[in-house]
C-alpha positions in Angstrom: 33.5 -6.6 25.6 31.7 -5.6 22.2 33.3 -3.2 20.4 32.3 -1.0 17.2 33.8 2.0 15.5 31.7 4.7 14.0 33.0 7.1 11.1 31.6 10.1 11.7 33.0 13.1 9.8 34.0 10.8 6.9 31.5 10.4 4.8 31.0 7.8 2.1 29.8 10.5 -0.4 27.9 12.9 -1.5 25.0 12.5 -3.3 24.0 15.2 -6.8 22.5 17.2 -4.0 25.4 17.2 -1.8 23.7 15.6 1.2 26.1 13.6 2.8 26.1 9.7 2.7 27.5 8.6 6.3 29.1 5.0 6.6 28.8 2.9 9.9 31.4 0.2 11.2 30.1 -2.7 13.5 32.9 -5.3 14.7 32.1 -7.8 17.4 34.5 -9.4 19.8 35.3 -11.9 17.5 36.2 -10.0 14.5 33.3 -10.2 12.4 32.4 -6.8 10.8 29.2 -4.8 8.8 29.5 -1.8 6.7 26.7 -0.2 6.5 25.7 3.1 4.4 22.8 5.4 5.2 22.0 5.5 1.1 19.8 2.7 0.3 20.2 0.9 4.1 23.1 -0.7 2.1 25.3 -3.1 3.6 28.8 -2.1 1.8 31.0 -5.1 3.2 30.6 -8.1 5.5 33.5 -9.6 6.6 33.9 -13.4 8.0 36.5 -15.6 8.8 36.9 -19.0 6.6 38.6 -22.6 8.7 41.9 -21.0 8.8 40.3 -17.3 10.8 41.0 -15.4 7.2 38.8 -12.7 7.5 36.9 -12.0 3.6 34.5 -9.6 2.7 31.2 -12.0 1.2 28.7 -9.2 -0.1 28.9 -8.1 -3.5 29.3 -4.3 -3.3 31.0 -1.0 -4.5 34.0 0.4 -2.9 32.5 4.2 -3.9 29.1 5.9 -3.9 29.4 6.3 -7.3 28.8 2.7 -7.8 25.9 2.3 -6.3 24.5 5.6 -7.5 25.1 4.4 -11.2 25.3 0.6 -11.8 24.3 -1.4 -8.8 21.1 -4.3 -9.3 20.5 -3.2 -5.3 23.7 -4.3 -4.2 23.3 -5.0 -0.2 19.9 -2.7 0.0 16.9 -2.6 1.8 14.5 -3.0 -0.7 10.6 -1.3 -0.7 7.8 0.1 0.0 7.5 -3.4 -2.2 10.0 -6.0 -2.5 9.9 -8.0 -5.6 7.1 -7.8 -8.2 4.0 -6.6 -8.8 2.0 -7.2 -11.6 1.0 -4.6 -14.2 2.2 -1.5 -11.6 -0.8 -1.7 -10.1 -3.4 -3.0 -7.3 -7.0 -2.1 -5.7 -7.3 -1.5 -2.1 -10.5 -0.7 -0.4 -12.3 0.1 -3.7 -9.4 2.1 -4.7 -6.8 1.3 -8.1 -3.1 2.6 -7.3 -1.3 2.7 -10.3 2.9 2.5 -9.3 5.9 3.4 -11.3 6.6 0.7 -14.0 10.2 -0.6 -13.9 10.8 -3.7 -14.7 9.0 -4.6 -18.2 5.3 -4.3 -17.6 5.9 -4.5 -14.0 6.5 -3.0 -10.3 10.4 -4.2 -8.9 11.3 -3.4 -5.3 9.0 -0.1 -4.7 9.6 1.4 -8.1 12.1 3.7 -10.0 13.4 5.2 -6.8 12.3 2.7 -4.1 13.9 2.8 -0.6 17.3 1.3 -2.3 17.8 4.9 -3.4 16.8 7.0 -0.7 18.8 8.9 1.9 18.2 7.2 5.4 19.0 8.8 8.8 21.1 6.6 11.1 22.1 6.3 14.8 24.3 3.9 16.2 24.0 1.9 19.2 25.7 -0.8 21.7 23.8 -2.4 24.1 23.5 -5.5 25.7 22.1 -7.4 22.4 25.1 -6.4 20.7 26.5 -3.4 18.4 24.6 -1.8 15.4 23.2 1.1 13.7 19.2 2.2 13.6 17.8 3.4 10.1 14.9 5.9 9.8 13.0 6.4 6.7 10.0 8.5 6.2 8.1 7.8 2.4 5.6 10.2 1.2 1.9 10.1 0.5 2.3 9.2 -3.1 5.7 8.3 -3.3 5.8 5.8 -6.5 2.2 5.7 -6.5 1.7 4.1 -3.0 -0.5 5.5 -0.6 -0.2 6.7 2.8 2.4 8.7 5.0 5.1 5.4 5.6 7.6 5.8 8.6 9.8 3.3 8.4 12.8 1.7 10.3 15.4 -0.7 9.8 18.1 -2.0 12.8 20.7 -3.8 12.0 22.2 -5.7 15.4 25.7 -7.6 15.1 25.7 -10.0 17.9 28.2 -11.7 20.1 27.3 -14.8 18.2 28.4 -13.5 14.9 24.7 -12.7 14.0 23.5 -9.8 11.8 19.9 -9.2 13.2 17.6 -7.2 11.1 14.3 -6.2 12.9 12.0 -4.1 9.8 9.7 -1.9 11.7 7.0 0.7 10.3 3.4 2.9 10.7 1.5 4.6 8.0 -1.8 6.7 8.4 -3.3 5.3 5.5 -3.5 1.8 4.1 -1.0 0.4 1.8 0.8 -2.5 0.8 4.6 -2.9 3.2 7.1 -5.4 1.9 10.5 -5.1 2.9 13.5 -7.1 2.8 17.8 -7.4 2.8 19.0 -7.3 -0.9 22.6 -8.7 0.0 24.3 -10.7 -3.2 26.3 -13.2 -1.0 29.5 -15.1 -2.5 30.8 -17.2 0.9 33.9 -17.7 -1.1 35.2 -14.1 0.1 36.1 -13.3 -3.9 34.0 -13.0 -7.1 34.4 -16.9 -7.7 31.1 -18.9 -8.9 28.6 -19.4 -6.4 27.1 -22.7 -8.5 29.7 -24.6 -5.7 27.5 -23.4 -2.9 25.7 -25.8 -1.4 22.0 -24.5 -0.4 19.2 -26.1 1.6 15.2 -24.4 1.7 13.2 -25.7 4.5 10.2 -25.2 1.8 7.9 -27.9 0.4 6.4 -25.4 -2.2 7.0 -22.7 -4.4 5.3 -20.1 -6.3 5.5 -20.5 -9.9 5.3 -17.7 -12.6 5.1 -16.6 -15.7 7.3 -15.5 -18.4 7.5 -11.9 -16.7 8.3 -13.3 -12.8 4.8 -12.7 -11.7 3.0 -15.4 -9.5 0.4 -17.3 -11.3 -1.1 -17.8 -8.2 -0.2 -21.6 -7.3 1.7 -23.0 -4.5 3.6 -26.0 -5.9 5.5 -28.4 -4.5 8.8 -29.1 -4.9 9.6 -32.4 -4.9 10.6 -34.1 -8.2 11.0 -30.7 -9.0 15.0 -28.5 -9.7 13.2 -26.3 -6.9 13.8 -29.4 -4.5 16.5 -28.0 -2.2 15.0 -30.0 1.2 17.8 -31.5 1.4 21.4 -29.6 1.0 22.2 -29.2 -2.9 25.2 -27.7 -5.5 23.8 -24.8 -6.5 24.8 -25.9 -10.1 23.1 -29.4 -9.8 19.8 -28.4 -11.4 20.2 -25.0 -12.5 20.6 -25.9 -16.0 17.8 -28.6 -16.8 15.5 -28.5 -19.2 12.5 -26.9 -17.3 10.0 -23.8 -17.9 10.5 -22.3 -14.7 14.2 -22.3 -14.8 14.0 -20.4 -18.2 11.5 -18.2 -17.4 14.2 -17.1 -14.4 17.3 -17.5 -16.6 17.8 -20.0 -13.6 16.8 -19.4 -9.5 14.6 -16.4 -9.6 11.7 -17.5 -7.4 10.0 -17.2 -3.9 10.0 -20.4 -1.8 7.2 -21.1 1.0 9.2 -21.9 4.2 7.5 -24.8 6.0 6.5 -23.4 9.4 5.7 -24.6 12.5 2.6 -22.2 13.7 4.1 -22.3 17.2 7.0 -20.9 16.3 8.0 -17.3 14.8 11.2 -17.1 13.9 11.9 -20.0 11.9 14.7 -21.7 10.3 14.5 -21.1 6.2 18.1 -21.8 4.5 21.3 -23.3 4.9 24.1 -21.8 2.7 27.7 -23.0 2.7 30.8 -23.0 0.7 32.9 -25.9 0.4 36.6 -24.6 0.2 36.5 -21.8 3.1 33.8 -23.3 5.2 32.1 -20.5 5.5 28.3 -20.9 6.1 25.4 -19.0 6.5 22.0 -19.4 8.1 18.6 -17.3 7.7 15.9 -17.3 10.5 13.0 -15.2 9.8 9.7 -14.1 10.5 8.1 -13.7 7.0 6.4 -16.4 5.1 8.6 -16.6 2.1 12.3 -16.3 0.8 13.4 -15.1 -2.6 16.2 -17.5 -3.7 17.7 -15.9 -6.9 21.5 -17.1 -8.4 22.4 -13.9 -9.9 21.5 -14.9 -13.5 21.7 -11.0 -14.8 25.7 -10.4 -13.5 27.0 -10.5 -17.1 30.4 -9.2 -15.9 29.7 -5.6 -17.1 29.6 -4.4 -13.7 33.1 -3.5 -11.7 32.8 -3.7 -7.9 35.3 -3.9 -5.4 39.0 -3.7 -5.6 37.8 -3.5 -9.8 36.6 -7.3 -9.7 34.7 -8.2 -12.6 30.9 -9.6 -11.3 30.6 -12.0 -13.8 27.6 -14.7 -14.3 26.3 -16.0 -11.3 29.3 -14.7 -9.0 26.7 -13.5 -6.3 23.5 -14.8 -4.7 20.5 -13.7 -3.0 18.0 -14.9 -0.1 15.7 -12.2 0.2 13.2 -13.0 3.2 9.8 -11.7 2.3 6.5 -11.7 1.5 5.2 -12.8 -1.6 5.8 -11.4 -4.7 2.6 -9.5 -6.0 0.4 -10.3 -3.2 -1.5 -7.1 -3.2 -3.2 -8.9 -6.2 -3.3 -12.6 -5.1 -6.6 -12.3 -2.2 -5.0 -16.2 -1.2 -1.8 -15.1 -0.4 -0.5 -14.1 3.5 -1.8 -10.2 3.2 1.2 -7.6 3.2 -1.3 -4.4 3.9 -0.6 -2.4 6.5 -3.5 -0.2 8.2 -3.6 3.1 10.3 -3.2 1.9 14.0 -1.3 -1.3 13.3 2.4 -1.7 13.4 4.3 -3.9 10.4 7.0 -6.0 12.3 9.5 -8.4 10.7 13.1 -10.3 11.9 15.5 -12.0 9.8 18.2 -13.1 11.5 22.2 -14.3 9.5 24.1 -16.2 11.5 27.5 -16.6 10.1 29.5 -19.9 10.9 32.3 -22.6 9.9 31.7 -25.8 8.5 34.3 -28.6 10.0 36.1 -30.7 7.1 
């Protein structure tokens, strides 16, 4: 029988305009449970069992609104209108230059100064026969960080009876614009703020897209082999990630989108392996979306307190960010990311959560 609780009349905060934030607990049968907040679509705790059943929490996070609110690098958010770069703040469409909100050096980051991360979603739970989960509705104004059109957007989060965490993106606008959106979890499989340069990663991804010294595409889809981006085959985290190489520094280490090999008969594909050692804990990403955002949390300089007061130190949380392509509004060759009146964006990612036997 699936279960889930729902906290209704407890909310997680209250934000400077003292709307409330609500929280959301999703347990399945077998004891795996998602936290989820309706500011920023944030995933505030994910709790899995290592070999021995120990249940661990393995999201970075905050154990207050005021956290998020004030320090957090989009701890666990849903991340738009844009995820990841683009260049300059800016892009044509249909004759037309939109200039965005600049905030990340010369460049756009995830939708802007206020992008969905920082928003106020409505949410609805659910049970049903796919599992148990909570349904996030967004509406972003015409204008809204410089983008255009009237966006309504939704996010579902579904946690199966097969210790899945299904997250189906949906959204309409009635003008054209640019719709990128993606999971922002930092993931440490350990259950505690250890080092993640133990995990042990494989990218079903032959290329990557190279940038330049401000993380922007140069436009090139290179392959990966003989390359520190090589990670066909399962690899230490901390294998490669300090040789001697330009992409690596322009990153500060892993900061790049991988192209997932796909099979064109196939739409929900398999694009990483992630597992620790020591707990067993492992974790697989299906999606829909061309690429995957592999970044090793090379700006945690331990000035940030999360949960319980643990120090997130260097590289003590990872992300796999399914996506798009960074700045493809700009690069006509990569797999488009505009969204017209009439059409309906759709995207899947699926985390399934297992246990690696010694």
């Amino acid at each position: 029988m699936l279960r889930g609780s729902v906290q209704h009349g407890q909310p997680f905060g209250r934000l400077p305009d003292g709307r409330a934030v609500e929280p959301y607990t999703r347990t399945n049968p077998r004891g795996v449970e998602v936290r989820v907040i309706t500011y920023g679509a944030i995933i505030t705790s994910l709790r899995t069992p290592d070999r021995s059943g120990r249940l661990a929490d393995i999201v970075l996070g905050f154990d207050s609104l005021a956290g998020f609110l004030e320090q957090s690098p989009y701890f666990g958010a849903v991340v738009g209108r844009y995820a990841n770069r683009i260049a300059n703040g800016q892009f044509a469409l249909d004759g037309v230059t939109y200039h965005l909100a600049r905030n990340n050096g010369p460049n756009t980051l995830h939708g802007g100064v206020r992008g969905f991360d920082k928003v106020l979603w409505t949410g609805e739970p659910f049970q049903n026969d796919s599992g148990t989960g909570v349904t996030l509705r967004y509406t972003s104004p015409n204008g809204e960080e410089g983008f255009p059109g009237t966006l309504a957007a939704r996010v579902t989060y579904t946690l199966t009876p097969r210790d899945e965490l299904v997250v189906d993106y949906e959204a309409i606008s009635d003008k054209a614009t640019p719709v990128n959106l993606s999971q922002h979890s930092y993931w440490n499989l350990h259950g505690e703020a250890g080092s993640i340069l133990d995990h042990v990663l494989m990218l079903n991804a032959s290329a990557f897209t190279p940038v330049d010294s401000t993380l922007i595409p140069t436009g090139e889809l290179k392959p990966v082999q003989g390359t520190p981006f090589d990670f066909r085959e399962a690899t230490a985290i901390g294998a490669r990630i300090g040789n001697e190489d330009t992409q690596l520094r322009y990153g500060r280490g892993y900061d790049h989108n991988w192209v997932i090999d796909r099979d064109a008969s196939v739409e929900l594909v398999h694009a990483a392996h992630l597992e620790e050692p020591t707990s067993g804990r492992t974790l697989d990403i299906r999606t829909t979306e061309p690429g995957i955002q592999f970044y090793s949390g090379n700006f945690l300089d331990g000035t940030i307190r999360g949960k319980g007061g643990r120090v997130y130190a260097h590289r003590t949380g990872l992300c796999l960010e399914t996506q798009h392509f960074p700045d493809s509004p700009n690069h006509p060759s990569f797999p488009s990311t505009i969204l017209r009146p009439g059409a309906t964006y759709r995207s899947r990612t699926v985390f399934s959560f297992g246990i690696q036997a010694r």
